[in-house]
VOLO-336450 format. One record per residue (C-alpha): residue in three letters; x negated, y negated, z negated; chain. Coordinates in nm, 2 decimals, padded with zeros to 4 digits. Layout:
<sites>
<site><residu>ALA</residu><X>X</X><Y>Y</Y><Z>Z</Z><chaine>A</chaine></site>
...
</sites>
This chain:
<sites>
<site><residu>UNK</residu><X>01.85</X><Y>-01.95</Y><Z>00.14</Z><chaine>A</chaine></site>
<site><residu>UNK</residu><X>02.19</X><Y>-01.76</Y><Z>00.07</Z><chaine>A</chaine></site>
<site><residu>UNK</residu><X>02.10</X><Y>-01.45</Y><Z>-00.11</Z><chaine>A</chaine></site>
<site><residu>UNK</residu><X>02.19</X><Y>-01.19</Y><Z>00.12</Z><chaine>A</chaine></site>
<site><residu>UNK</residu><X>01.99</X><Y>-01.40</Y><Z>00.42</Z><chaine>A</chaine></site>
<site><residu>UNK</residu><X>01.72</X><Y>-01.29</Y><Z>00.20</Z><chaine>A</chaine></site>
<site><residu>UNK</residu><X>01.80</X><Y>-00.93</Y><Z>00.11</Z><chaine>A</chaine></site>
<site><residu>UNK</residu><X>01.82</X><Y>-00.88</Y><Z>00.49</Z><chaine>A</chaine></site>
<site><residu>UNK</residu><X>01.45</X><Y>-01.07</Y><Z>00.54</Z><chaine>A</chaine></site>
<site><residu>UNK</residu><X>01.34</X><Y>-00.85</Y><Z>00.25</Z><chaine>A</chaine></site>
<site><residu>UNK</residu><X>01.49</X><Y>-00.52</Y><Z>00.45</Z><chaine>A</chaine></site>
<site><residu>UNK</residu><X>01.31</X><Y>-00.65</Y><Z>00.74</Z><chaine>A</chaine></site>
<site><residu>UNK</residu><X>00.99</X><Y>-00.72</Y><Z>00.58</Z><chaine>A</chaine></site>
<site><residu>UNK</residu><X>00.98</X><Y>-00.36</Y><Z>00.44</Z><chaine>A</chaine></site>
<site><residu>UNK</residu><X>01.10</X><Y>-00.20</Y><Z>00.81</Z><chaine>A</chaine></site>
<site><residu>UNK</residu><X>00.79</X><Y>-00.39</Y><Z>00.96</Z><chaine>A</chaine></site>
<site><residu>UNK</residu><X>00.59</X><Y>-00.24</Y><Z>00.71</Z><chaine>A</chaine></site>
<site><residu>UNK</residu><X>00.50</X><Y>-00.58</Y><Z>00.59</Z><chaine>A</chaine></site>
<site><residu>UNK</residu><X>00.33</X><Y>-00.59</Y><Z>00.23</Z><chaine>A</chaine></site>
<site><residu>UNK</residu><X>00.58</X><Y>-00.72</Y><Z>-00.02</Z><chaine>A</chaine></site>
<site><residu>UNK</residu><X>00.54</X><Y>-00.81</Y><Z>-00.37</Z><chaine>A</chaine></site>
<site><residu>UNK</residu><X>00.80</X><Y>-00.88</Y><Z>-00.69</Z><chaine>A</chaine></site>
<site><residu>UNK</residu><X>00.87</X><Y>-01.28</Y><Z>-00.72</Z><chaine>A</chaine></site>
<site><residu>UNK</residu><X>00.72</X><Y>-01.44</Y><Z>-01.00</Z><chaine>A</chaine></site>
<site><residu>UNK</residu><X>01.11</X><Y>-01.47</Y><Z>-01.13</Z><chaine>A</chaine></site>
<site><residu>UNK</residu><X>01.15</X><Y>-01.07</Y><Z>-01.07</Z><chaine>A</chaine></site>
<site><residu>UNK</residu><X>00.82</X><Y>-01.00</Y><Z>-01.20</Z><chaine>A</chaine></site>
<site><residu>UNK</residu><X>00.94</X><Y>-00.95</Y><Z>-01.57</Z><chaine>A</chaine></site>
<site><residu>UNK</residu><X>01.19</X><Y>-00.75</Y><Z>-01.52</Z><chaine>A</chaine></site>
<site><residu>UNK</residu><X>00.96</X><Y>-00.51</Y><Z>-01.23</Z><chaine>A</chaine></site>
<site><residu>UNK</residu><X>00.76</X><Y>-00.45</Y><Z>-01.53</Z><chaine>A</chaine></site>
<site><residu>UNK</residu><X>01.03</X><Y>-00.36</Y><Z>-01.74</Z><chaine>A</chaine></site>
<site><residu>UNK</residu><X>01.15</X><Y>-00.09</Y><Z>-01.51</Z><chaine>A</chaine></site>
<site><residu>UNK</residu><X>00.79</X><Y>00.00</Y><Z>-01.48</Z><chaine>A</chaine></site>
<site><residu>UNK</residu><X>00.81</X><Y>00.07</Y><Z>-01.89</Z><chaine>A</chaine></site>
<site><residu>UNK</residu><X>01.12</X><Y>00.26</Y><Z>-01.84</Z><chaine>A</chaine></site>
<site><residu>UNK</residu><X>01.01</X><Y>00.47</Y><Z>-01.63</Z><chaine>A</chaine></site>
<site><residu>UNK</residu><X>00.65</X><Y>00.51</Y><Z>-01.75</Z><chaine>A</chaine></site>
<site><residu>UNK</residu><X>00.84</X><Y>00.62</Y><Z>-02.07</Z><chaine>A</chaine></site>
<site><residu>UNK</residu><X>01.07</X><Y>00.83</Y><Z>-01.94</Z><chaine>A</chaine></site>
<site><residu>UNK</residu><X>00.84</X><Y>00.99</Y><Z>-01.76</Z><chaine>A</chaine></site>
<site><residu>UNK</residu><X>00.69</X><Y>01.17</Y><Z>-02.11</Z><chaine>A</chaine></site>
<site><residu>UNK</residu><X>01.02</X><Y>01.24</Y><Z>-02.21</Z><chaine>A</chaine></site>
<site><residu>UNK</residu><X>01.13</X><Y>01.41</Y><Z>-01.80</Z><chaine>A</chaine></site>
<site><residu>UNK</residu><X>00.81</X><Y>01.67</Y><Z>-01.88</Z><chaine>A</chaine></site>
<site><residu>UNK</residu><X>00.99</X><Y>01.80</Y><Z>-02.22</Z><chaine>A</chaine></site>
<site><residu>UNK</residu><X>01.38</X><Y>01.76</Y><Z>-02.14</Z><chaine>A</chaine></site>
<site><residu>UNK</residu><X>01.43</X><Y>01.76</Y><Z>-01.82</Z><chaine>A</chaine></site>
<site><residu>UNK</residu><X>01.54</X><Y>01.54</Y><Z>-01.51</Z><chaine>A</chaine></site>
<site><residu>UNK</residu><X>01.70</X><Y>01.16</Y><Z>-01.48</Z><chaine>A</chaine></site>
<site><residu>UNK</residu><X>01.95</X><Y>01.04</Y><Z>-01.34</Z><chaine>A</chaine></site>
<site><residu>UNK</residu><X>01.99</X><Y>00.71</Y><Z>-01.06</Z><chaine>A</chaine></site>
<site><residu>UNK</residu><X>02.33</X><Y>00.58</Y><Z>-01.21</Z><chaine>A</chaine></site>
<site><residu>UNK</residu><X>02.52</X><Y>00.40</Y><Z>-00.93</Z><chaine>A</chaine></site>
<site><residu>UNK</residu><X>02.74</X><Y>00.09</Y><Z>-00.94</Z><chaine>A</chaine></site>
<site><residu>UNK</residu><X>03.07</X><Y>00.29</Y><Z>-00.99</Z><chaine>A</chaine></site>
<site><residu>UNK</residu><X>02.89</X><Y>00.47</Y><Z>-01.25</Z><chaine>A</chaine></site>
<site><residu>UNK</residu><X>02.84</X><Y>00.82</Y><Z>-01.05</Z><chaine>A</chaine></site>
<site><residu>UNK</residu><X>02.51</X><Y>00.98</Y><Z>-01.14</Z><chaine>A</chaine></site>
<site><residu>UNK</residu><X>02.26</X><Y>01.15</Y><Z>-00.92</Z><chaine>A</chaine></site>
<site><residu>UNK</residu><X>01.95</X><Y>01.30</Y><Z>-01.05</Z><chaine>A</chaine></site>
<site><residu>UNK</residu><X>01.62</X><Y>01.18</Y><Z>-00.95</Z><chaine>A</chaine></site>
<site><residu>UNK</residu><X>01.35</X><Y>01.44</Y><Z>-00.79</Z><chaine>A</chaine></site>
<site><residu>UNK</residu><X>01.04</X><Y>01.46</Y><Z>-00.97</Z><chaine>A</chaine></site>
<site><residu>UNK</residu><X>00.86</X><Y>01.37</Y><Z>-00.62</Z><chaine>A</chaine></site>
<site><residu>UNK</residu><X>01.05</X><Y>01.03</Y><Z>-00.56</Z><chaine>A</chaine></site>
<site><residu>UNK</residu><X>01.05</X><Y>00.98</Y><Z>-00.97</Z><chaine>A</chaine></site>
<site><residu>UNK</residu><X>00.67</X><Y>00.99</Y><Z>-00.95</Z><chaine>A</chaine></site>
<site><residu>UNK</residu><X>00.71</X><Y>00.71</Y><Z>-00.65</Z><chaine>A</chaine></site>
<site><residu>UNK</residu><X>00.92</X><Y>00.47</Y><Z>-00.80</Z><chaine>A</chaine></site>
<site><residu>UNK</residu><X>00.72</X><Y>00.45</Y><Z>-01.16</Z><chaine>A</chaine></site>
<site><residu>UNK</residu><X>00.38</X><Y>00.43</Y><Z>-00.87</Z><chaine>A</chaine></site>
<site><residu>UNK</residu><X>00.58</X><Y>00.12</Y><Z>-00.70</Z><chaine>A</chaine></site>
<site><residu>UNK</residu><X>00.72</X><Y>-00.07</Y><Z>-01.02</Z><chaine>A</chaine></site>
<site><residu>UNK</residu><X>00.34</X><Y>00.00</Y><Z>-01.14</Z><chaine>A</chaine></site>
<site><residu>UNK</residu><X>00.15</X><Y>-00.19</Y><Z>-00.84</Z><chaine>A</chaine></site>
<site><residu>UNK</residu><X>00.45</X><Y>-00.44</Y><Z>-00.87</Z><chaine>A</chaine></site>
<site><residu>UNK</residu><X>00.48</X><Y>-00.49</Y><Z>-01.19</Z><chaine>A</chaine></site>
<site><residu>UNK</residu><X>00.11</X><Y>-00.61</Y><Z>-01.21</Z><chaine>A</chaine></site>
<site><residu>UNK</residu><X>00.20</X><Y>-00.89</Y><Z>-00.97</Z><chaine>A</chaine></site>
<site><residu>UNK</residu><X>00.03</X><Y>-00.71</Y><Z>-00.65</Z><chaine>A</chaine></site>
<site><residu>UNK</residu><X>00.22</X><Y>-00.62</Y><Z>-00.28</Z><chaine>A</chaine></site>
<site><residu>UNK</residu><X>00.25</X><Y>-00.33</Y><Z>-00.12</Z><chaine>A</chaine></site>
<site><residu>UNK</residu><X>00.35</X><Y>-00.16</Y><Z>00.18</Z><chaine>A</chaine></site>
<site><residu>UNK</residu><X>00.55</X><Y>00.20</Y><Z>00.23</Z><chaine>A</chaine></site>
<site><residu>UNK</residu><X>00.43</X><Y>00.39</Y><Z>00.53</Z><chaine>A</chaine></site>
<site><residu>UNK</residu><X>00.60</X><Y>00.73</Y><Z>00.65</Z><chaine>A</chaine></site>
<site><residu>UNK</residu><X>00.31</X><Y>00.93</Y><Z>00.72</Z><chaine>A</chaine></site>
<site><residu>UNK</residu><X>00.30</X><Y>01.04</Y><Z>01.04</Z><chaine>A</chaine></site>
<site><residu>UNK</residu><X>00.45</X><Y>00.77</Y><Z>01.14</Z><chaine>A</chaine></site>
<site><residu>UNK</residu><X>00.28</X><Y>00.57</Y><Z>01.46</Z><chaine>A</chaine></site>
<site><residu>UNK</residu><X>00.18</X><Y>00.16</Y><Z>01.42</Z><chaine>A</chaine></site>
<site><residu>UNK</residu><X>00.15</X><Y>-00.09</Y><Z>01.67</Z><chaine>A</chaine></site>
<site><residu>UNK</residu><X>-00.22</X><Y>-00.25</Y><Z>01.73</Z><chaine>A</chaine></site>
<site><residu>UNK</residu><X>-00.10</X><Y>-00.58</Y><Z>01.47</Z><chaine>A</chaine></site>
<site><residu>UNK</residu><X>00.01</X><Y>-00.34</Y><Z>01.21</Z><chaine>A</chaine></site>
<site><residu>UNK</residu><X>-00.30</X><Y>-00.16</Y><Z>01.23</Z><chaine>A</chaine></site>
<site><residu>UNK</residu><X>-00.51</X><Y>-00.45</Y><Z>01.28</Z><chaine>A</chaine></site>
<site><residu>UNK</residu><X>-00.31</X><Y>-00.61</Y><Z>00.96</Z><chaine>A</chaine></site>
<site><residu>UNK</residu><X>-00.35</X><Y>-00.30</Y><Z>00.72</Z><chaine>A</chaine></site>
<site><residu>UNK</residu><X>-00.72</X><Y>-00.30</Y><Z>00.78</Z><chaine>A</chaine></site>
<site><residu>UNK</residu><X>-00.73</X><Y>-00.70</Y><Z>00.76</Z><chaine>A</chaine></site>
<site><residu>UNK</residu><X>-00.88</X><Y>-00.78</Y><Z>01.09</Z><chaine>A</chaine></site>
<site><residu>UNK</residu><X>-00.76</X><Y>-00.98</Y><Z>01.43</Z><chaine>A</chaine></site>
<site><residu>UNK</residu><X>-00.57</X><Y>-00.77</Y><Z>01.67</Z><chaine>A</chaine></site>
<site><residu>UNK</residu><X>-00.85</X><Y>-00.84</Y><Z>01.93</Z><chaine>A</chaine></site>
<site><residu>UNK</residu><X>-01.12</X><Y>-00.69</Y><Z>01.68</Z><chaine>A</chaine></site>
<site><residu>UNK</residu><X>-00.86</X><Y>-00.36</Y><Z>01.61</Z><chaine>A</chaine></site>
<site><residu>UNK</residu><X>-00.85</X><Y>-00.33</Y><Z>01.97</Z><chaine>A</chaine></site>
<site><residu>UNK</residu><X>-01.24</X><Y>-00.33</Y><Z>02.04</Z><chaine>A</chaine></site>
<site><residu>UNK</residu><X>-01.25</X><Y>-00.06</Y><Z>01.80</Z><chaine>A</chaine></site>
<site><residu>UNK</residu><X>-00.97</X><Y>00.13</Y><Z>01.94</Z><chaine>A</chaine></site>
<site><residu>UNK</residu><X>-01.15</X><Y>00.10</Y><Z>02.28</Z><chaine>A</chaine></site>
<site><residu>UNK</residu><X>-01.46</X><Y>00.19</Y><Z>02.12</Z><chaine>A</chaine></site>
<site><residu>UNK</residu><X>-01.34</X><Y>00.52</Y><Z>02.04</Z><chaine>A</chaine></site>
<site><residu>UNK</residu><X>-01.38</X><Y>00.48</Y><Z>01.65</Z><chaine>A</chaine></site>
<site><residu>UNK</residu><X>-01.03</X><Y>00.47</Y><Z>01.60</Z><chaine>A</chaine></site>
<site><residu>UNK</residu><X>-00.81</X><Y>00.76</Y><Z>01.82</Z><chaine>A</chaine></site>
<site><residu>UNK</residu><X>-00.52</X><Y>00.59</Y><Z>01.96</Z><chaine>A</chaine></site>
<site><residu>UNK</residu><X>-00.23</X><Y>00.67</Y><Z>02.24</Z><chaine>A</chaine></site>
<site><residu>UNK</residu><X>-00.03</X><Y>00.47</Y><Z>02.45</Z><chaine>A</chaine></site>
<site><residu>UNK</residu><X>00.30</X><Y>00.44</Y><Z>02.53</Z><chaine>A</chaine></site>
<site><residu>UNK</residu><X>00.32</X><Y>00.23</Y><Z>02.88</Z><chaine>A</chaine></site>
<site><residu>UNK</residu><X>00.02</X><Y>00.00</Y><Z>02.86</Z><chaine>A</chaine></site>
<site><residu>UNK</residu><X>00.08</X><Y>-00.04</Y><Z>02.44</Z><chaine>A</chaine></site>
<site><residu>UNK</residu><X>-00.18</X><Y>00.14</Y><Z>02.24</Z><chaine>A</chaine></site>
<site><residu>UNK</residu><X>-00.01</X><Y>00.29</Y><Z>01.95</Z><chaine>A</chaine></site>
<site><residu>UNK</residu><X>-00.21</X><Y>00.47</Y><Z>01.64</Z><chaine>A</chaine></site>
<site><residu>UNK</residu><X>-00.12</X><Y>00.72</Y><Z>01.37</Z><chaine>A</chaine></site>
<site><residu>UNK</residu><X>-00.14</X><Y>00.58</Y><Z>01.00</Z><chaine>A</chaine></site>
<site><residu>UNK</residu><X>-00.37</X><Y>00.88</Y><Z>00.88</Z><chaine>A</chaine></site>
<site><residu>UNK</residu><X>-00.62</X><Y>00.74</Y><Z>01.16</Z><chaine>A</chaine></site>
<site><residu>UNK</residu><X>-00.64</X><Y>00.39</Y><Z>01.08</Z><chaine>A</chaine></site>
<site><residu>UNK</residu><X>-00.63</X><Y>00.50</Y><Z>00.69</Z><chaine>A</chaine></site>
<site><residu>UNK</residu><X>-00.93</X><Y>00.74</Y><Z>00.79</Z><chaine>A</chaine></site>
<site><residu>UNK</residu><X>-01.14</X><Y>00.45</Y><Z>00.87</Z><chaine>A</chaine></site>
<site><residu>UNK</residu><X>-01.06</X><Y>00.21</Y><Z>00.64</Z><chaine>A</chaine></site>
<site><residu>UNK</residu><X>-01.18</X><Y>00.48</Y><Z>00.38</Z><chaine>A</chaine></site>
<site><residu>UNK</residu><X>-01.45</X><Y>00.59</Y><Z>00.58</Z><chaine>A</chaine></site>
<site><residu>UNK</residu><X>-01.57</X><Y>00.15</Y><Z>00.63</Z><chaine>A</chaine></site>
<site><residu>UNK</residu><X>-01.51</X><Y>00.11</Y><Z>00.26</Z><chaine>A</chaine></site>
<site><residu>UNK</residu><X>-01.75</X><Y>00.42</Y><Z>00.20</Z><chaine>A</chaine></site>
<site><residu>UNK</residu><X>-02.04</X><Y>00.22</Y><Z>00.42</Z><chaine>A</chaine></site>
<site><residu>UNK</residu><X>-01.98</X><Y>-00.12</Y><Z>00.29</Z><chaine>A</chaine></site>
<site><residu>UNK</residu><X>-02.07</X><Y>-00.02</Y><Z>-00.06</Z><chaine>A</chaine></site>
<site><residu>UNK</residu><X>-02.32</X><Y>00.20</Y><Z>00.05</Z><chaine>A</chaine></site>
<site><residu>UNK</residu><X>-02.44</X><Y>-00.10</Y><Z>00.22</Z><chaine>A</chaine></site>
<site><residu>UNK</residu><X>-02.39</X><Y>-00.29</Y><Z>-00.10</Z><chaine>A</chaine></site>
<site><residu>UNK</residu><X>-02.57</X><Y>-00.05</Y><Z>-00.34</Z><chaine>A</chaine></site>
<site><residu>UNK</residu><X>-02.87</X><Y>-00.02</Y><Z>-00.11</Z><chaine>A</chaine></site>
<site><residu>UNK</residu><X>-02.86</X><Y>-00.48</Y><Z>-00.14</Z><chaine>A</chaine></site>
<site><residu>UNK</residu><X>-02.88</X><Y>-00.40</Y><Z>-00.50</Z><chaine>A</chaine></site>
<site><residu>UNK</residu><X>-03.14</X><Y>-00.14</Y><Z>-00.52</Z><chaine>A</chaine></site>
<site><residu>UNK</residu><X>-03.36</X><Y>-00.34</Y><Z>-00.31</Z><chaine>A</chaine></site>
<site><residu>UNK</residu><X>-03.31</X><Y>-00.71</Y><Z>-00.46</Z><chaine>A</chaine></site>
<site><residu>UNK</residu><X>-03.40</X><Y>-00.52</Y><Z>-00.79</Z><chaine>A</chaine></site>
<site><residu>UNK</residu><X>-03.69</X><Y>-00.38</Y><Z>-00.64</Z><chaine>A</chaine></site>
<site><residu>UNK</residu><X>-03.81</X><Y>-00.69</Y><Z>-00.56</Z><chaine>A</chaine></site>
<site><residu>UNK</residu><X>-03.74</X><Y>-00.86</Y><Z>-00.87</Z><chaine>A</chaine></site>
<site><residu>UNK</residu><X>-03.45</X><Y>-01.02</Y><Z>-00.80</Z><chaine>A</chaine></site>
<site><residu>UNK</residu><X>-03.15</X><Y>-01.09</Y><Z>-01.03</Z><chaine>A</chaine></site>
<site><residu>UNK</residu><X>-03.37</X><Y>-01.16</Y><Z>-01.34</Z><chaine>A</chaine></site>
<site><residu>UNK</residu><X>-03.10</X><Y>-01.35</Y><Z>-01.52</Z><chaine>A</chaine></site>
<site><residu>UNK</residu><X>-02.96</X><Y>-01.00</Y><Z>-01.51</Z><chaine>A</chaine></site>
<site><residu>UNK</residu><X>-03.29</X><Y>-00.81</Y><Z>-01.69</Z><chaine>A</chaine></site>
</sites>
């Protein structure tokens, strides 16, 4: 595929708030920048801002705020996993919910219409807010390992998991 038929499915991929990861050919040199700017980031607190150097060499310099994003990015990427940049605020269709939270559409819609997600539509399109659908994924996460920890207590209560003792 010509290389800028794949920077413009790469744009697309991060508009649709699709999860993207590094390459395995980019992956060295994510981590690199992730050094850099884990480095420099020690070096920003006791002398002061850096700079984005452009390709005609102009210099900008970098905001602490986005600084602090771009070392969190080449961080997750650099260790070989995706990610996925969400304005917040920002409203989701029910298959962008449904794929954040790794479920069907059908089941993201059941709990729309069950009221455990808030949701608005537009037309006859549900749409939901990113805090909402991050709300519950936090709040589920919460259960399942409460869930998980109470498996645990009782299987030890009962003596299982004696390989473990």
């Amino acid at each position: 595929m010509p290389a800028e038929a794949t920077e413009r499915s790469l744009e697309e991929q991060i508009r649709r708030m699709t999860p993207v990861a590094a390459p395995p050919d980019q992956r060295a040199d994510v981590a690199a920048i992730f050094r850099l700017l884990d480095s420099a980031a020690h070096v920003r607190r006791q002398r002061g801002a850096c700079k984005l150097v452009g390709p005609s060499g102009e210099t900008i310099s970098i905001p602490e705020s986005m600084f602090y994003m771009l070392e969190r990015v080449a961080e997750v990427m650099a260790r070989g996993d995706s990610l996925t940049i969400v304005p917040v605020g920002k409203e989701m269709t029910t298959q962008q919910a449904a794929d954040l939270l790794n479920v069907s559409r059908q089941y993201l819609v059941r709990l729309l219409d069950d009221g455990r997600i808030p949701f608005t539509k537009t037309g006859k399109h549900r749409r939901v807010r990113i805090e909402d659908v991050l709300a519950f994924k936090e709040l589920r996460d919460r259960n399942r390992k409460a869930g998980l920890d109470e498996l645990t207590r009782m299987s030890e209560e009962f003596g299982g998991y004696d390989e473990l003792k």
